[in-house]
Structure formats: structure tokens, C-alpha cells
N, C-alpha and C positions, 0 to 999 in steps of 0.2 A: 801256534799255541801260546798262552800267555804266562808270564813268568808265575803267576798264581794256578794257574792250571797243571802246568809243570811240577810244581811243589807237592801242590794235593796227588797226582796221580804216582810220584816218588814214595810221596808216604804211604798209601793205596799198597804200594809194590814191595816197600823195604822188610816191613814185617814178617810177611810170607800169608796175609791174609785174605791178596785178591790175586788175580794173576792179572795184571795188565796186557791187553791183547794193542797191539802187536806187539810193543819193549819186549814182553815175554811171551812164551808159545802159553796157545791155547790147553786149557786143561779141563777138567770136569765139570767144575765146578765156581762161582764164588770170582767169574770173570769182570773187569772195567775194559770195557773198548773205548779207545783212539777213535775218534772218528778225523778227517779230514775233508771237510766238505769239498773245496776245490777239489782234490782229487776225485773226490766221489762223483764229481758231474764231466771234471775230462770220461772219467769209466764210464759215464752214459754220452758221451758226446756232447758235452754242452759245456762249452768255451766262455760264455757271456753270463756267467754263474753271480758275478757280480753289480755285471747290467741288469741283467732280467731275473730280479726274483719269481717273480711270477708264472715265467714260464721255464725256470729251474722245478720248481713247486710242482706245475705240472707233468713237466717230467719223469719227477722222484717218485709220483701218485703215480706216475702210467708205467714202471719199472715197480714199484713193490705189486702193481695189477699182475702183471704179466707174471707175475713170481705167485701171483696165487693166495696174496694178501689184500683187501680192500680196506683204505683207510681214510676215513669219514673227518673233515674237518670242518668244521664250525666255519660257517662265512667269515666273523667277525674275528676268529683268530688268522684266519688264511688270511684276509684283509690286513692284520695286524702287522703277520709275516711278512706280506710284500713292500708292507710301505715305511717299517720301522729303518730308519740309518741313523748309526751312531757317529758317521766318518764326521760328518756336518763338510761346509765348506766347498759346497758342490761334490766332492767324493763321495761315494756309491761304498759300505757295510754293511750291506741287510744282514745284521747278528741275526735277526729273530727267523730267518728264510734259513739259515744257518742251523738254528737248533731245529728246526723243523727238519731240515736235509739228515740230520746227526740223529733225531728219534725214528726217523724212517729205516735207518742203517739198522741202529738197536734192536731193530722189531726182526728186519731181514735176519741179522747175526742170530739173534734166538730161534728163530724158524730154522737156521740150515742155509740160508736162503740167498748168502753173501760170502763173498772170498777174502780173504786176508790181504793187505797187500803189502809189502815191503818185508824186513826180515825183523828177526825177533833177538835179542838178547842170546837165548838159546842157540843159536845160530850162527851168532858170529864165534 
């Protein structure tokens, strides 16, 4: 997570206006989820999350399937997905396979349709 990503989802949290899932447990209403893509694709099996956007993407499409979600992407953004890197340099960051991985989670978490993972503020 990035040190601006961190910041926003603190203030998200400090108020008492959102419940940040995981930092804080789940509640009613009015939640921001964490997403962690790399974790999200060890949980489907898929190690090379940073080699292969493509067939991360596929994956993530065949896991919200099987969950009983069908999620329709646009050639041109799927396209967009696989081949954006920001690392440059020869290093391999598909941010945009990234945010695709993290809206597919959001859709699952709203459905029911995903588990939490690690502990919450609450907790410890």
C-alpha cells in the first residue's frame, strides 16, 4: 500500500464514518475494503500475479464465475489491464490488472461472496 493510500484510508477510519475492513471489523454498513491483490491470487493459486496479468485476469473472471457473478469486460480495457506497467525498467507492475483484481474482490465482498483475511483492529 502507498504511503498516500495509507493516509486516505486513516482518515476513512479516524472519524468513525467508514469502517475500514480489515484494520477494522466488518459492520453494517458505510464499509472501505483493503484489497491486497497479491494475496488475493496466492488465495486462487496463482504465484506469477506479477508475470502474468493476463492470465491473473483470467483467473479472477473464472473465480467471481464460479461464485455466481459474471463480469463483462470490455476488450479494450482488459487489453489496457494486461499491458499497462508502471515499474518501467524491465520490472513487471500491472497497477491496472491490479485494480481490476481489487474491483473484482469489491463486487465479491458486497455479494457475500469473499472472506476476510488477516485480523482487524478489533481483534487484537
Amino acid at each position: 500500500m502507498t504511503l498516500l493510500s495509507n493516509a486516505l484510508l486513516a482518515s476513512l477510519g479516524d472519524d468513525g464514518a467508514y469502517r475500514v475492513v480489515p484494520f477494522q471489523a466488518p459492520g453494517p454498513s458505510r464499509e472501505v475494503i483493503e484489497v491486497y491483490p497479491g494475496v488475493t491470487m496466492r488465495r486462487l493459486g496463482r504465484t506469477d500475479y506479477k508475470r502474468q496479468p493476463a492470465r491473473v485476469i483470467d483467473a479472477t473472471l473464472s473465480h467471481c464465475a464460479t461464485q455466481g457473478i459474471s463480469l463483462d469486460v470490455d476488450p479494450a480495457i482488459r487489453s489496457f489491464c494486461e499491458e499497462y506497467n508502471t515499474a518501467g525498467r524491465g520490472r513487471l507492475d500491472p497497477d491496472r490488472s491490479d485494480a481490476l483484481i481489487a474491483l473484482a474482490v469489491a463486487i465479491l465482498y458486497r455479494e457475500g461472496r469473499c472472506e476476510m483475511v488477516g485480523r482487524t483492529e478489533d481483534e487484537e
